[in-house]
N, C-alpha and C positions, 0 to 999 in steps of 0.2 A: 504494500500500500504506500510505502515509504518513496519509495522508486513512482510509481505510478503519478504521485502529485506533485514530485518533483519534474517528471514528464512534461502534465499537463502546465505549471509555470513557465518551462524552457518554448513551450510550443506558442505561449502565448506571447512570446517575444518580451527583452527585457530593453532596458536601454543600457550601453556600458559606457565605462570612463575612463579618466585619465588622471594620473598622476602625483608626485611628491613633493615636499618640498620641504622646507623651514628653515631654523635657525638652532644653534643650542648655546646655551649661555656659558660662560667660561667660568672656570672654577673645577675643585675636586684632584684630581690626581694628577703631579705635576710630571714634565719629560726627565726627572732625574735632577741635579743638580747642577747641569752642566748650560742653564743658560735656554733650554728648548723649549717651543711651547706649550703652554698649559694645554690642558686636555680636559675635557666637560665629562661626568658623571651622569646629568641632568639628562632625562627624556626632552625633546625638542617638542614645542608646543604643535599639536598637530589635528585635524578632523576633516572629513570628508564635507565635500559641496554637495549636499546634495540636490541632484538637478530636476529625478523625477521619482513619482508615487504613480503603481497601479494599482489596482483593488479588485481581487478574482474573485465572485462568488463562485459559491459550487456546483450552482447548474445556472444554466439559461433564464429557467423561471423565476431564481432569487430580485428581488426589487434592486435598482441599482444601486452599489454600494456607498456610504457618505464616505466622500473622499475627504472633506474635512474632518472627521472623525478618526480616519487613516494617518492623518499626519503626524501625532504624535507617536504612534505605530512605529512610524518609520522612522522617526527620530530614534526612538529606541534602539531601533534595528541597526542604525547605522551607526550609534553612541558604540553598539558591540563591538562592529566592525574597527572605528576609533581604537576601539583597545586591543583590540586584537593587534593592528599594525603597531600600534607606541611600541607593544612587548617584543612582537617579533622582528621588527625592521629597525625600531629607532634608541632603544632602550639601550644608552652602550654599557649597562652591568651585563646587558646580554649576548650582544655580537662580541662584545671583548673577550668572552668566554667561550663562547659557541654552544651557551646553555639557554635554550628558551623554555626551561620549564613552567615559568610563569605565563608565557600564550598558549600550555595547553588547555587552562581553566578555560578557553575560549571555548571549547568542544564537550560536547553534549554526554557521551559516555564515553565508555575504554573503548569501546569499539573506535568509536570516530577520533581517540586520543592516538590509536595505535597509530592507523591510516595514513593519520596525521604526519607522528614521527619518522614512519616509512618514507616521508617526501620532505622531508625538514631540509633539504637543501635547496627546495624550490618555494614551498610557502611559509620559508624565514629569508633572514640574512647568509642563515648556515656558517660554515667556517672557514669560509674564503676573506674575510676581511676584519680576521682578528686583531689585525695588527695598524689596523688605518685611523686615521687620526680624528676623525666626524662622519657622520651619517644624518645629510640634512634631508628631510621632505620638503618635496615642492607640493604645489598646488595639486589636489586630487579631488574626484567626483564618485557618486556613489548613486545607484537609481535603485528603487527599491520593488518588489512584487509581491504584494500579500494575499494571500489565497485564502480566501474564507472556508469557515466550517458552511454546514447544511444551519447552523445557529446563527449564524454570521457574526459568527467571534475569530478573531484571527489564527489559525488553522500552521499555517507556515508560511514561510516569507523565502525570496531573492534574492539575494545583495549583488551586484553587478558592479566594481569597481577599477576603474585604473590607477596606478598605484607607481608612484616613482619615488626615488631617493638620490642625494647625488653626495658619495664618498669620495672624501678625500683621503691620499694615505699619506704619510709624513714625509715623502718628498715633495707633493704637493700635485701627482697624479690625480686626473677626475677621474671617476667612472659614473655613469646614471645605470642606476638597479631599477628595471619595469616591471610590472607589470598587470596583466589583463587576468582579473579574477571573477571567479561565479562562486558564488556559498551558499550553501543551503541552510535555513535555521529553523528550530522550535520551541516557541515558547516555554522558558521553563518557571514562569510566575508572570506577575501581572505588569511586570514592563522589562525583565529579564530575557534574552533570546540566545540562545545556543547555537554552534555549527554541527552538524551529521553528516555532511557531507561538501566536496569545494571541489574546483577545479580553475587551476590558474596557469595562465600562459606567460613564463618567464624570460628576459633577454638583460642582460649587461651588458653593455656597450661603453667605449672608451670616451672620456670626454663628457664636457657637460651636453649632452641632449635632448632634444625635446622626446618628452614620453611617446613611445609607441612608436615613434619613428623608427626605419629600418635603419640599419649600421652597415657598412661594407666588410668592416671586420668587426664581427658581434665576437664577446668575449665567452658568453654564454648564450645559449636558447635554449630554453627545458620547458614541460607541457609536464603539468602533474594532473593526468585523468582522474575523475572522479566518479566510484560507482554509481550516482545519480546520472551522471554525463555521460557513461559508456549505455544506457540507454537511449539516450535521446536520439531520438527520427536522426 
């Protein structure tokens, strides 16, 4: 059933987005003694634009749904997605480590925690940039899809995001980290949402670039399937 309204959301088309961005404050652990940059502790202040709300009832017949009523919904929805990224892309107690066990609380059970960790090198930072001196976000968006019950209470949700970051590593190399995400969530209280399932299209490329743009020489491209996604039409 899980698969099936995840289906039906994907079928109903979503909107997706773009991108990273920020700033992180100085302070916290310095380069040694020897005269070198300070280096920031601090999560970079960060949150999704979000740009669209849709609202799926469960059949045809349902009244059309209030989409004013939806929008704090989706706030919610997208408040999650917020934290999910701080932990796993921007948090440098975490990339510095190459430990994200604080963005596993993003996921809904052991199941979807396992899944997860199986692609930890596509929907995190992973351990390629332990050693870099910042991980700012740019500018990103988020579109949301809520699928009602047959009660017209919110059922499961969307999240459709583009997602960038642009590291620097202590010689003063860019890289821009992308990319094109789909998550599946469900409510686990009354403004809480969980992921079960995600699928994300990843690329690093050299240099500061615009998200989603292609690269000539990509450093990385990785596609982490997601059992929702390996059904869809």
């Amino acid at each position: 059933m899980i698969l099936v309204l995840a289906v039906l959301l994907i079928a109903g088309g979503i909107g997706a987005f773009a991108l990273l961005g920020g700033g992180s404050d100085s302070g916290g652990d310095g380069d040694g003694g020897d005269g070198g940059p300070e280096v920031s502790n601090e999560t970079p202040e960060f949150a999704f634009d979000m740009r669209f709300v849709t609202v799926v009832p469960s059949s045809s017949d349902d009244a059309k749904p209030d989409q004013e009523a939806a929008q704090p919904v989706a706030e919610n929805i997208t408040e999650a997605m917020n934290a999910y990224y701080r932990s796993a892309f921007l948090d440098p107690n975490n990339w510095r480590e190459a430990n994200y066990d604080s963005a596993w609380s993003a996921f809904l059970d052991k199941e979807a925690v396992t899944g997860a960790k199986e692609q930890a090198d596509v929907i995190t930072l992973g351990d390629a940039y332990t050693g870099a001196e910042s991980v700012m976000p740019k500018p990103s968006t988020d579109s949301v899809k809520i699928l009602l019950s047959p009660t017209g209470k919110p059922a499961e949700a969307v999240a459709q995001v583009t997602f960038g970051a642009l590291v620097t590593d202590t010689s003063g190399e860019l890289t821009t980290v992308s990319n094109l995400g789909q998550f599946f969530l469900k409510p686990v209280g009354a403004k809480e949402w969980k992921i079960y399932a995600f699928r994300i299209d990843r690329q690093d490329q050299p240099g500061d670039q615009i998200v989603g743009s292609p690269s000539p020489e990509p450093k990385k491209d990785k596609k982490s399937p997601s059992p929702a996604a390996e059904e869809t039409p």
